[in-house]
C-alpha positions in Angstrom: 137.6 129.6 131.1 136.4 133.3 130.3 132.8 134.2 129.5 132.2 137.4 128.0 129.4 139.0 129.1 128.8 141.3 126.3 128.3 138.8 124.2 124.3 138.4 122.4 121.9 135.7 124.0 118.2 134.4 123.4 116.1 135.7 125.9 113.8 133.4 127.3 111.1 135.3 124.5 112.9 134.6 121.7 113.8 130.9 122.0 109.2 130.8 123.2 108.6 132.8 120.1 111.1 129.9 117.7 109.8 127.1 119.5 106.2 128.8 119.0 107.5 128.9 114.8 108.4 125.6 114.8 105.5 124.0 116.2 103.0 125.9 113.5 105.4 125.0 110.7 105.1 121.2 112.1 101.4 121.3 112.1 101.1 122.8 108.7 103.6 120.5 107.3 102.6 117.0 108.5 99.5 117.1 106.9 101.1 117.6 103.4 103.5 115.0 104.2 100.8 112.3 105.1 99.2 113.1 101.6 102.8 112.9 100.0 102.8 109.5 101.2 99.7 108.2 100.2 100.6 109.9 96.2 103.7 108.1 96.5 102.1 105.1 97.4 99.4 105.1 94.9 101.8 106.0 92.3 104.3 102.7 93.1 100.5 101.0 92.9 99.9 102.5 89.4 103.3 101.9 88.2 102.7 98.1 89.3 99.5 97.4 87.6 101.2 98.9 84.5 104.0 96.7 84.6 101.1 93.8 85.1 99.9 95.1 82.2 103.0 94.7 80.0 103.6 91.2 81.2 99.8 90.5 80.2 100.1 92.1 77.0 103.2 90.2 76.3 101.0 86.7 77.1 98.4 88.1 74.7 100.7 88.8 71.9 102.3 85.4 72.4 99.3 83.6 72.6 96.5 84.1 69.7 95.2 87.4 71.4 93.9 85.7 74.4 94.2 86.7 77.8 95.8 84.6 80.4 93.8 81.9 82.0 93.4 82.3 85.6 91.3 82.9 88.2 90.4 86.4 90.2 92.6 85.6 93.0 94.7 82.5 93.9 94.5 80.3 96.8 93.7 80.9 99.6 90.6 83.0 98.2 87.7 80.7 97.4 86.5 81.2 93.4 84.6 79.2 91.2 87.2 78.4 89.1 89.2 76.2 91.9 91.7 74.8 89.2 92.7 77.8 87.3 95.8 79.3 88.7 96.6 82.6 90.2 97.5 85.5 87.4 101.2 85.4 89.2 101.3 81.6 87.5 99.6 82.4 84.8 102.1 85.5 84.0 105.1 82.9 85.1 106.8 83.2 81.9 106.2 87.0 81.0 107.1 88.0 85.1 108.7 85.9 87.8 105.5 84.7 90.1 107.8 86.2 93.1 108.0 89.6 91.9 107.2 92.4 94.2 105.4 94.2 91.1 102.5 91.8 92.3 102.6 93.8 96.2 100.9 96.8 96.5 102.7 99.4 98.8 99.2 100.0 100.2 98.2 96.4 101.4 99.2 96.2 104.8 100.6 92.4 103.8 96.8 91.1 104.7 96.0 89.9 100.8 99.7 89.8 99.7 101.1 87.7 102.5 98.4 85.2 101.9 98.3 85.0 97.8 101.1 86.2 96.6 99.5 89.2 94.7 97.9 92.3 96.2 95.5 92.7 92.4 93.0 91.1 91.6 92.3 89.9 87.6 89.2 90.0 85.6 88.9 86.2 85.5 85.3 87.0 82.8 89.0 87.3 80.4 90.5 84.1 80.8 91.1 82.2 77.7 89.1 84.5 75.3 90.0 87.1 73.1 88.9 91.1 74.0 86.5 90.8 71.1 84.7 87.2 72.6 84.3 88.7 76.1 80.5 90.2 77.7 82.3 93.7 77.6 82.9 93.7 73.9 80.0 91.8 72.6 77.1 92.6 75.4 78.0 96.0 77.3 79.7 97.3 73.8 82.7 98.3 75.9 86.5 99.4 73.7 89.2 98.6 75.0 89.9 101.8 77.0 87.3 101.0 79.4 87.5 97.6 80.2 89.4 96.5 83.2 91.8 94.0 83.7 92.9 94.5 87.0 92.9 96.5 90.1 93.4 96.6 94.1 91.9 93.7 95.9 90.6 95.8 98.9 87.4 97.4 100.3 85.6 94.2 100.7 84.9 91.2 102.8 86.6 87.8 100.8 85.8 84.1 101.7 88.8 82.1 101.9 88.6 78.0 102.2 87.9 76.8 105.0 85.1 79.3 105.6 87.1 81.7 106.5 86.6 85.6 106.0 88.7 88.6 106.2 87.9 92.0 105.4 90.5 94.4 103.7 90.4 98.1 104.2 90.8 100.1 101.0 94.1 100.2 99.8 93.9 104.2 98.8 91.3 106.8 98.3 90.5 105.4 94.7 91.3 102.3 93.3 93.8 102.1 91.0 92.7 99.7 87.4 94.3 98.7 85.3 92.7 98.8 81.3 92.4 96.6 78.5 94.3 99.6 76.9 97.7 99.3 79.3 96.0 102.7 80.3 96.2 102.7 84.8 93.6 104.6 85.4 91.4 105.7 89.2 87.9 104.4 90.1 
């Protein structure tokens, strides 16, 4: 084997001076990507709450204008409303109760794993029409501004059996979803 010596190398400075590049354009560029995650993720969150909101729509239409009957979160988060299902059985026949719409790519698994949804519903809607609810008759709310559903995160939750968990905030701003279909931040 022949090496030619008059052939063009990197000196020791140049390949310092590329690896030097590469580094700043690394530094400037993981930032970006970090927020390009979170956007993504908070856009798969928003496209989930508005396919919520078509499968709740769809129960509306096909039920005398009234919204679906269920409680703010299933079991194993404790509510008031013990016998009501979760909005995943409620929605059973407008969206299988399985469907990864109900997972928010933001929820580390923490509410998901444990109810089956990652949203929580505006159980002060169950069984009533928009019209019948404190919103419309009391806080004189439209439609565009009343919420339906959103992330359940950035709060402490009692479960049964006394038990508590806290979830972290699923993105900067919560995603809702409106009484409109409109997905909107908070």
């Amino acid at each position: 084997m022949h090496f030619n010596s008059k052939q063009p190398a990197f000196t020791l400075l140049e390949l310092l001076v590329v690896i030097s590049i590469m580094a700043i354009l690394t530094g400037i560029l993981l930032p970006s990507l970090s927020k390009m995650r979170e956007t993504a993720m908070k856009t798969v969150c928003a496209s989930n709450l508005r396919q919520i909101g078509i499968a709740i729509e769809a129960y509306v239409q096909e039920n005398q204008q009234t919204y679906p009957v269920a409680r703010y979160m299933p079991d194993p988060f404790l509510s008031i409303f013990k016998d009501d299902p979760g909005l995943p059985d409620a929605l059973e026949h407008e969206m299988p109760t399985n469907s990864e719409v109900y997972a928010c790519p933001g929820d580390d698994g923490q509410v998901f794993n444990r109810a089956g949804t990652s949203y929580t519903y505006n159980a002060s809607l169950a069984g009533q029409t928009l019209d019948k609810t404190w919103f419309s008759r009391w806080v004189k709310f439209d439609k565009p501004k009343i919420p339906v559903a959103y992330d359940c995160d950035g709060n402490n939750f009692l479960l049964f059996g006394n038990e508590t968990i806290t979830v972290p905030p699923f993105h900067t701003l919560r995603n809702l979803l409106f009484a409109d279909g409109r997905v909107g931040n908070y």
